[in-house]
C-alpha positions as CSV (number, residue, x, y, z in Angstrom):
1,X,38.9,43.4,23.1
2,X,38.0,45.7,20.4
3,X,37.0,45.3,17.0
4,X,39.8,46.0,13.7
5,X,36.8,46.6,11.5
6,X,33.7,48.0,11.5
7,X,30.3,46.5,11.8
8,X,29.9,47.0,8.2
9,X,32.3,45.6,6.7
10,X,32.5,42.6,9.4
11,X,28.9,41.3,8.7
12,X,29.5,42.3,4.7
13,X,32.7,39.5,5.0
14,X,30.6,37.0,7.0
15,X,27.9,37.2,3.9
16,X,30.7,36.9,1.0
17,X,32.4,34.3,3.0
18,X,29.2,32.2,3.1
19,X,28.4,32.4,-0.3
20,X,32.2,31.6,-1.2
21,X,32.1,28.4,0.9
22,X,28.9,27.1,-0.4
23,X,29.9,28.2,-4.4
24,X,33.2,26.1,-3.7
25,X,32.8,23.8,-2.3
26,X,29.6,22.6,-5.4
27,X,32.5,23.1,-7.9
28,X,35.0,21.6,-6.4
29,X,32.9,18.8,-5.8
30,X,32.1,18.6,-9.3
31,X,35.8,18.7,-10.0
32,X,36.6,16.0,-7.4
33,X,33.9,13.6,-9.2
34,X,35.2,14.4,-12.8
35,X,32.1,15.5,-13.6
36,X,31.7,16.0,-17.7
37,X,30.8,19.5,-17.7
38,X,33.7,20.3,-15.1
39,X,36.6,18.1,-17.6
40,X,34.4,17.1,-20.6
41,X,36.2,19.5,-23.0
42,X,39.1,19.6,-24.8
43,X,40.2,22.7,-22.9
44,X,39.0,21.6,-19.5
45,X,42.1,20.2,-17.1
46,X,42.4,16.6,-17.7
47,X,43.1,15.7,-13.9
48,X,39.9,16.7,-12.3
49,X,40.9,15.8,-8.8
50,X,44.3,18.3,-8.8
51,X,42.2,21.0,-9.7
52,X,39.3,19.9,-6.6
53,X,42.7,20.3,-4.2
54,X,43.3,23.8,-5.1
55,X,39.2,25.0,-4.9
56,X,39.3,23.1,-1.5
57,X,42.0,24.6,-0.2
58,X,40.5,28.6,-1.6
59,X,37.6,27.4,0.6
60,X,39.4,26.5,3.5
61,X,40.8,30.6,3.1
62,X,37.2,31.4,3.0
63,X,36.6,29.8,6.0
64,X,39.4,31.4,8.1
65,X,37.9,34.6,6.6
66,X,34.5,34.0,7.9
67,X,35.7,33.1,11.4
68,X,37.9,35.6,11.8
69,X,34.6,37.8,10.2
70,X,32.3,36.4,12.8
71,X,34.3,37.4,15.5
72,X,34.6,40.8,14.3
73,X,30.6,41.1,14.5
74,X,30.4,39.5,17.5
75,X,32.6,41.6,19.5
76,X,30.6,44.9,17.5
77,X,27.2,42.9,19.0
78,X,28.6,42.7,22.7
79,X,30.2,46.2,22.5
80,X,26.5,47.7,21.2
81,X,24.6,45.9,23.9
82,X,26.9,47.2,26.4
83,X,25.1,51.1,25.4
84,X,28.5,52.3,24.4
85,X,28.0,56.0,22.0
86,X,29.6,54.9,18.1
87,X,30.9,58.0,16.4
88,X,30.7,57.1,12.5
């Protein structure tokens, strides 16, 4: 099989997608516990656990990102061990 994106781009999704996960996943963790500085505000949402739902969900996007991602550098890995010449 051969890759839909370049190397570049493949590993530059796998970092973002890492980073998105882990951001997330804290805030909506902080959502899900109604944690004051998440809903302590006037202006903040009022159901905490609603909004935890929707970050989750943005993380499990992130997720299918960085899988799909990962299997874009991994088949760039196999084809460059293979010694095949990349025209850039």
């Amino acid at each position: 099989m051969k890759p839909v994106v370049s190397a570049l781009n493949a590993w530059s999704c796998v970092v973002v997608s890492v980073a998105a996960i882990i951001i997330l996943s804290i805030i909506g963790g902080l959502f899900n516990a109604n944690h004051h500085s998440m809903v302590g505000s006037t202006k903040d949402p009022a159901d905490g656990k609603a909004v935890a739902g929707s970050v989750f969900a943005a993380v499990i996007v992130y997720a299918v990102f960085l899988v799909f991602c990962g299997f874009q550098a991994f088949l760039h890995v196999r084809q460059s061990k293979k010694g095949a010449i990349e025209l850039r």
